[in-house]
N, C-alpha and C positions, 0 to 999 in steps of 0.2 A: 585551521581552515576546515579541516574535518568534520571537529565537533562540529563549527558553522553550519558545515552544509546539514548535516542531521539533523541539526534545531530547527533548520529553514525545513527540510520536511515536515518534522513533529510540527511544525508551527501551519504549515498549510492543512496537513493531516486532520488536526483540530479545529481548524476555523479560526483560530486566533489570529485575527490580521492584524492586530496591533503589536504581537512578538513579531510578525514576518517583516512590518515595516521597519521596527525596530534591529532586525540584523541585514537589510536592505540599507540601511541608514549607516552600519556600521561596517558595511564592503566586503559580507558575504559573496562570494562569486556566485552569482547563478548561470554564467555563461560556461562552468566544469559540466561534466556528465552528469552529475547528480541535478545540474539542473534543467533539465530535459525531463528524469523523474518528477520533479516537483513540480513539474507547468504539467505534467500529464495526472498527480492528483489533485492538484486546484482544478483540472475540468473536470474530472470524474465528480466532484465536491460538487460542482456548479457554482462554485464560488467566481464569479465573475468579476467582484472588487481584486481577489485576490489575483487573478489571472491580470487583471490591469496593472497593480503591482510590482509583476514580475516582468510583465512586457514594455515596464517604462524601464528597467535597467537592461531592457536589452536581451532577456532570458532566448538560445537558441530556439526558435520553433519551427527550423528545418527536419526535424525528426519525427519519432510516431509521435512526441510530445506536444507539439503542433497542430500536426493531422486531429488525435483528441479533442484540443481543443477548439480544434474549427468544427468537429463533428459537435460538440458540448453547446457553443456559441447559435449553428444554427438548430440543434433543435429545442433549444430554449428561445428561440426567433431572436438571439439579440443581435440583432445587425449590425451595430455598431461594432460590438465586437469582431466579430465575422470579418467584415470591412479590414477594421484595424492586422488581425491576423493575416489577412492576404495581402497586406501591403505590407507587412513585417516579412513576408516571403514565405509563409505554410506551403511546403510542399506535396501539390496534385499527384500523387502516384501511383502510375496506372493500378495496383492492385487495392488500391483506397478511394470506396467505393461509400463508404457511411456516410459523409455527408450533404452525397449529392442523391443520395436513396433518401434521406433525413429530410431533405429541401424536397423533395418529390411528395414523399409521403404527410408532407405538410402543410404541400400544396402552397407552399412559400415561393411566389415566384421571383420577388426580392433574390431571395437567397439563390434560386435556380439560375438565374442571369447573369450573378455575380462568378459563382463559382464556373458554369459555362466557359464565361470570359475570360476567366482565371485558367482554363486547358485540364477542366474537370471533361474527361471526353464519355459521351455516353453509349460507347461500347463496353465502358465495364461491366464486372459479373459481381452478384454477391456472393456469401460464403458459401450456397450451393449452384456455383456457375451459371446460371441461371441470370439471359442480360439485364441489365437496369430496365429497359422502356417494357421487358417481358414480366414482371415480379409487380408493374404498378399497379395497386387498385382501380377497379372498372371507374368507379367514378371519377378516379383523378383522371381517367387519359384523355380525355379531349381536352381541356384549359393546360395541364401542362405538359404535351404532346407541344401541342403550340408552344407554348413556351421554350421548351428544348431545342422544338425545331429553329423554329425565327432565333435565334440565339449562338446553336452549331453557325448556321449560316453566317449570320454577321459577322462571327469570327474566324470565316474563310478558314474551318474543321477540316483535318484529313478527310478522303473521300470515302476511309470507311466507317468513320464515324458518320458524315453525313448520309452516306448510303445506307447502313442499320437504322437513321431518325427516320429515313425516307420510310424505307420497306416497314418497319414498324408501325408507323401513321396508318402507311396505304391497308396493311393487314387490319389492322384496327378499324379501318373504314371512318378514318378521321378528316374532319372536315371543317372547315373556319366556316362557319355562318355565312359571314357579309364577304367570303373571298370564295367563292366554293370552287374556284378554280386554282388556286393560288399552289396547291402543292403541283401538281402539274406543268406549273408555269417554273417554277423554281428547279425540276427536274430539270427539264428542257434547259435552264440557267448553267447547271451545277456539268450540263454534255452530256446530260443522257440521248441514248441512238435513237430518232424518232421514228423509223423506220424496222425497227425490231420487228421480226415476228412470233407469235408463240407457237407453239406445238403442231399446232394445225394451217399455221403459216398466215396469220392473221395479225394485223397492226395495231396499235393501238386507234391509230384514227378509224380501222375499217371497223373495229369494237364499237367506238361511239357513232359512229354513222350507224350500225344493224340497230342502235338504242336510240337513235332518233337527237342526240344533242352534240352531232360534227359541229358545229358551229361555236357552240361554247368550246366544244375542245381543240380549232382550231385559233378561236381568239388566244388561247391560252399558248397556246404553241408560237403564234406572235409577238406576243410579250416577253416569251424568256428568251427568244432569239434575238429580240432587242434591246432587251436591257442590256445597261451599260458597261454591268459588271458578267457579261453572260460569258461563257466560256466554252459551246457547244462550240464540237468541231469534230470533221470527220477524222482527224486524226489521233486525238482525244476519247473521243465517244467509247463506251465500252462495250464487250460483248453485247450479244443478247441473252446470255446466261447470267449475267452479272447481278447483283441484288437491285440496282439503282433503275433499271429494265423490267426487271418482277414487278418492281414496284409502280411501274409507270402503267403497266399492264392492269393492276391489281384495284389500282385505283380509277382506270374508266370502267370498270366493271362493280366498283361500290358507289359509283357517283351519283347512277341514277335516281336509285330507291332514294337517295338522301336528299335530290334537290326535289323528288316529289313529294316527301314529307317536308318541306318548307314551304311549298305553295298552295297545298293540301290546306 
């Protein structure tokens, strides 16, 4: 059984998929420790026949051996793949952050929505702490800003994962085009305090009334009180020091420059 599992290395090692089908065929275990190693260099490889292989007899990819090659899967875009691993069970762990940085920087929204859904949360950090939506390229963050966001949401995220997509957007001065209201409205959804005030003891509605667009920001304010799924309540509601409050702040004060450059 030993030798086996050595050969099934050396035979991934090498690229010979016809020796690994070959001792797959003859009841090499790959479900021992050793085969956690082997599914973690069939992705480093990129051998993706070979990873399919090993994931029809079942090879553990509850480990880092998994995690690899979910990270391998999307940044080769092979979705299929990707797919298959997260329904084999890859486990998301908070400090496994490569493939939803991989899916980011690839601008893969495929991949971003999947893994989302899957309880990839994005407050993680990468290897210099530093959070995931802080480390993305200027040009990706508006398309997968959204993305993240609309995404957290659906899957009803912890509220400090959605309150870091919130504050991160609002900082960024991130805005949907054809919704320019929509993160605001979602605040309001997710219990932010509408009646917060900042520093100088100012609300966010008295912010958009001094800038001339109360009205946009109060249609906005009726919408996420209404939605079906909203969850604002006074007793719920958080600080006004709380991130989800900054960020409600942050964003009537980015809004306007950006809906005057769209009618500009």
């Amino acid at each position: 059984r030993a030798n086996g599992q050595v050969a099934l290395g050396w035979a991934v090692d090498k690229g010979n998929k016809e020796l690994l089908r070959l001792l797959l065929q003859k009841g090499v275990d790959v479900k021992a420790q050793n085969g956690e190693r082997v599914l973690k260099w069939a992705a480093d490889t990129g051998a993706m026949d070979m990873l399919q292989l090993l994931l029809d007899k079942d090879v553990n990819v509850k480990g880092d051996g998994g995690a690899r090659a979910l990270w391998r899967a999307v940044k080769d875009k092979k979705t299929d793949m990707m797919h298959l691993l997260l329904k084999k069970g890859v486990k998301l762990k908070p400090e496994n952050t490569e493939a939803l940085l991989c899916a980011v920087h690839n601008e893969d929204e495929t991949a971003i929505k999947a893994l989302v859904n899957a309880g990839a949360k994005i407050t993680h950090q990468d290897e210099s702490n530093s959070p995931l939506l802080y480390v993305m390229q200027p040009h990706v963050r508006k398309r997968v800003l959204e993305c993240l966001l609309e995404n957290t949401a659906k899957r009803d995220a912890d509220k400090e994962d959605l309150s870091e997509a919130l504050y991160r957007a609002s900082s960024y001065g991130y805005k949907v085009k054809n919704e320019k209201w929509k993160l605001v409205e979602q605040l309001v959804c997710k219990g932010v305090d509408i009646d917060i005030t900042d520093k100088d003891g100012i609300t966010p509605r008295e912010q958009a009334d001094r800038n001339g667009y109360v009205l946009e920001y109060n249609e906005a304010i009726r919408r996420g009180l209404e939605s079906s799924k909203c969850e604002a309540s006074p007793l719920k509601a958080p600080g006004p020091d709380s991130i989800p409050n900054k960020a409600l702040q942050l964003v009537t004060t980015w809004i306007k420059p950006h809906l005057a450059a769209l009618f500009n």
